[in-house]
C-alpha positions, 0 to 999 in steps of 0.5 A, a space after each residue: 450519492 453512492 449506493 448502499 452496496 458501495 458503502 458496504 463493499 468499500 468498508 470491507 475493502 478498508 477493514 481488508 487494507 487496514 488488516 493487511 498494511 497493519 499486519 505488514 506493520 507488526 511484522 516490520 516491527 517484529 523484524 520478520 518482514 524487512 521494510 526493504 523487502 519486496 513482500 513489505 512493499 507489495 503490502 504497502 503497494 496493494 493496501 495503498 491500491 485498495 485505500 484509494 480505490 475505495 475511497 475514490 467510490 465514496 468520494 473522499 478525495 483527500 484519502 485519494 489524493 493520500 493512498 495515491 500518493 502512498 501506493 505511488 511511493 510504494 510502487 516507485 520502491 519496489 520496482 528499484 528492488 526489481 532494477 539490476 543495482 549498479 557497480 556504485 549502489 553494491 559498495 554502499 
């Protein structure tokens, strides 16, 4: 059974990824943050990261099992960005 402090500390990190992946969320939609960019997917990378950590200190798994698989997703697309592009993907 977790502890009342991992309870609390695990709350707090949701409300912190919720604001944060929302905010990254708005600023997409407001198109001031592209989905493509880095500080997008950086966003979504560390949201993710905290979700599933949080939920694996309480326990849940299906938010493990989800965020894990969101912060994989994210981790993947952004590590591409970093990637030198080839001849074929600048003509696109």
């Amino acid at each position: 059974m977790p502890t009342t402090a991992t309870l609390i500390g695990s709350a707090g990190v949701a409300l912190l990824l919720l604001a944060l992946l929302l905010l990254a969320f708005l600023l997409n939609i407001a198109r001031l943050m592209p989905a493509a960019g880095r500080p997008y997917m950086l966003a979504n990378l560390l949201g993710a990261s905290l979700a599933c950590y949080s939920s694996y200190l309480i326990g849940f798994m299906p938010f493990v099992v989800l965020e894990g698989v969101w912060g994989a997703v994210a981790l993947v697309a952004l590590v591409r960005t970093l990637l030198p592009r080839s001849e074929a993907d600048r003509g696109r």
